[in-house]
FIKOLVEX-682479 format. One record per residue (C-alpha): x, y, z. Coordinates in steps of 0.2 Angstrom, whole numbers, plus 5000, padded with zeros to 4 digits. Example, Ala and Ser with C-alpha at 12.3 -4.5 7.8 and 13.67 -1.06 7.14 Angstrom:
<recs>
@px = 5062, py = 4978, pz = 5039
@px = 5068, py = 4995, pz = 5036
</recs>
This chain:
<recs>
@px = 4896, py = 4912, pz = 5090
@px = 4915, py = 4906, pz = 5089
@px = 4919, py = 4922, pz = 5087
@px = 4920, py = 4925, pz = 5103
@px = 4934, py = 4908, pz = 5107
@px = 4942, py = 4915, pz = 5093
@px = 4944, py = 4930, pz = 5103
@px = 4950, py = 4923, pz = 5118
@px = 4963, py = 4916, pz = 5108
@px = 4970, py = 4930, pz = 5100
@px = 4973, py = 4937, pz = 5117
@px = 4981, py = 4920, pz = 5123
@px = 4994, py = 4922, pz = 5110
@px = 4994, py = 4942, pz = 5114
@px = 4999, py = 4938, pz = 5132
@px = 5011, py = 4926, pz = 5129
@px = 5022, py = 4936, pz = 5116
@px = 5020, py = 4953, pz = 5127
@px = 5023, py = 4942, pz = 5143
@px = 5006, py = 4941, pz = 5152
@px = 4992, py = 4955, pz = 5152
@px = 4995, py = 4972, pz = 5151
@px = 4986, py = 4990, pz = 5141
@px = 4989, py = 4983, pz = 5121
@px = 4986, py = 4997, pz = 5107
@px = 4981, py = 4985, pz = 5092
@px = 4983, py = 4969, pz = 5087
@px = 4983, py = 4966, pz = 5069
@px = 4974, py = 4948, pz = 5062
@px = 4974, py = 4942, pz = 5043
@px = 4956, py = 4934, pz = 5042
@px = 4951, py = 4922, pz = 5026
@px = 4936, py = 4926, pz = 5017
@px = 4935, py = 4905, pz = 5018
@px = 4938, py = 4904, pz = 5036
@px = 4919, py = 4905, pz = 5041
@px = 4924, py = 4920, pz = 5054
@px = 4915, py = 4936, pz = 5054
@px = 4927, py = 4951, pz = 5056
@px = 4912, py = 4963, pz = 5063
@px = 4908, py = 4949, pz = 5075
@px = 4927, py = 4945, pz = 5080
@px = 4930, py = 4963, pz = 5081
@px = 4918, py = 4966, pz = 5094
@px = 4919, py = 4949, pz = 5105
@px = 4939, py = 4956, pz = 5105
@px = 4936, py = 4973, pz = 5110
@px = 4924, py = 4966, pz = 5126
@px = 4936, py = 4951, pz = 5130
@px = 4952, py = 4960, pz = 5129
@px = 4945, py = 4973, pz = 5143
@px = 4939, py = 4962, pz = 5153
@px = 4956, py = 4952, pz = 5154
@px = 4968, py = 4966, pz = 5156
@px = 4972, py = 4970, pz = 5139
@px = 4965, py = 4989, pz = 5139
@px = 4954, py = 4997, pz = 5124
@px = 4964, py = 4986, pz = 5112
@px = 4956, py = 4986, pz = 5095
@px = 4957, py = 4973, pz = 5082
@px = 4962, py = 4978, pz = 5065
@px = 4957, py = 4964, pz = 5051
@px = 4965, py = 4961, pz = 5034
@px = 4953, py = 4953, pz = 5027
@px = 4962, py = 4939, pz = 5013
@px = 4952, py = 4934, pz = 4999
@px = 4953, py = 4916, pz = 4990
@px = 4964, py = 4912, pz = 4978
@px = 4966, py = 4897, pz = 4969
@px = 4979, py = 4891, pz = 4955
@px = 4972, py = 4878, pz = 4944
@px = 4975, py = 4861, pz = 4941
@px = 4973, py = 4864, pz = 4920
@px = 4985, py = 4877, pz = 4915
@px = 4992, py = 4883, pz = 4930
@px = 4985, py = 4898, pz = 4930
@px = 4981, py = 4910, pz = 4949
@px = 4966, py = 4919, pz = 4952
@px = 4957, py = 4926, pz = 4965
@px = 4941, py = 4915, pz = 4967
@px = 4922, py = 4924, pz = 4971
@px = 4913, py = 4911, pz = 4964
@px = 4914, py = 4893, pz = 4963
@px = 4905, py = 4890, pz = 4951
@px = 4914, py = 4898, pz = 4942
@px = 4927, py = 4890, pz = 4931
@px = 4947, py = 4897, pz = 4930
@px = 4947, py = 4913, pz = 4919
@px = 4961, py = 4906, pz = 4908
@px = 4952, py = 4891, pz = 4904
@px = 4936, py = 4887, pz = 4913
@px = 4945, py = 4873, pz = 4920
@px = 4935, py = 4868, pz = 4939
@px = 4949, py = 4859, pz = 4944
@px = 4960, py = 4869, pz = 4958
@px = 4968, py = 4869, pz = 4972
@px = 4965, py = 4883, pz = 4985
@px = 4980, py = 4894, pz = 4991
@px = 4971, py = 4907, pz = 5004
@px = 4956, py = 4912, pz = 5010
@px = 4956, py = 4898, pz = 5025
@px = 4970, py = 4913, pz = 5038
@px = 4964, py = 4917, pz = 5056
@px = 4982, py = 4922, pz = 5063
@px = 4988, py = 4936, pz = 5073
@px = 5002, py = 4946, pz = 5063
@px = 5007, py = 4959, pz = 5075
@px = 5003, py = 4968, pz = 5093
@px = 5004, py = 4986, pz = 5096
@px = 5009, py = 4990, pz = 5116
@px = 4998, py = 5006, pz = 5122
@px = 5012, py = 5013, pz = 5129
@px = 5027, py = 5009, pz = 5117
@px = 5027, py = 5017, pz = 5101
@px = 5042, py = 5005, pz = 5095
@px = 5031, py = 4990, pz = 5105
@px = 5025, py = 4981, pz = 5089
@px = 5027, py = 4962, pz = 5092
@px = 5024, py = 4954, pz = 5072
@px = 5023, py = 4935, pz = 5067
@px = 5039, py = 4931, pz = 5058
@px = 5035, py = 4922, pz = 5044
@px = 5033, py = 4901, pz = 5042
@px = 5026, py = 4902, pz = 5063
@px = 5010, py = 4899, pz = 5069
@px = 4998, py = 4910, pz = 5074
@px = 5003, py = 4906, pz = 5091
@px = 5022, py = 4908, pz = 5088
@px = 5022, py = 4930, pz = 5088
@px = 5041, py = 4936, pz = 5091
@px = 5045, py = 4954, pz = 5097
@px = 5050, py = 4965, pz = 5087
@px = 5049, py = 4954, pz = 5071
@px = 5066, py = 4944, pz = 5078
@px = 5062, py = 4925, pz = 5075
</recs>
């Protein structure tokens, strides 16, 4: 179960953005339907993990991102379901997969700060989370 590492992860980059443990509200992930993590298992590894390392009742919030692909024929994007499948526009199997691979943390809601949010500016990491949006 990676799940649980994943877990521990999260709430690696959860402490260093908030400076070190302390009672966190949310934190808010993007999770590919390609990434090969389950959200119900994650959800529940995070919940255990982040009380046992300081972080209070912190509960995950997933997006879950679908896959979508633009392909190689006529250029054409579309969410992918099915890979079997051909493009829609043109049953063309030649793509080139834009998302559906995420595992990052996008924000982190403090318990006790209502104006707390921490979010991932975009083009970091995962790992790179500045507070309150501010690269």
């Amino acid at each position: 179960m990676h799940e649980l590492s994943i877990a521990l992860e999260m709430l690696d980059i959860a402490g260093r953005a908030i400076g070190g443990p302390k009672p966190v509200r949310s934190v808010r992930a993007v999770v590919g339907t390609l990434s090969g993590v389950c959200a119900d298992s994650l959800r529940f590894c995070f919940s255990e993990v982040a009380r046992q390392e300081g972080f209070g009742a912190a509960v995950l919030e997933v997006e879950l991102r679908s896959a979508t692909a633009v392909c190689r024929a006529c250029g054409g994007g579309h969410v992918v379901e099915d890979f079997t499948e051909g493009c829609p526009a043109c049953g063309s199997l030649h793509r080139d997969i834009k998302t559906g691979y995420e595992c990052e943390v996008v924000s982190i809601t403090l318990e006790d700060d209502d104006d707390g949010e921490c979010s991932r500016g975009e083009g970091n990491s995962a790992g790179e989370v500045a507070r309150d949006g501010a690269e």
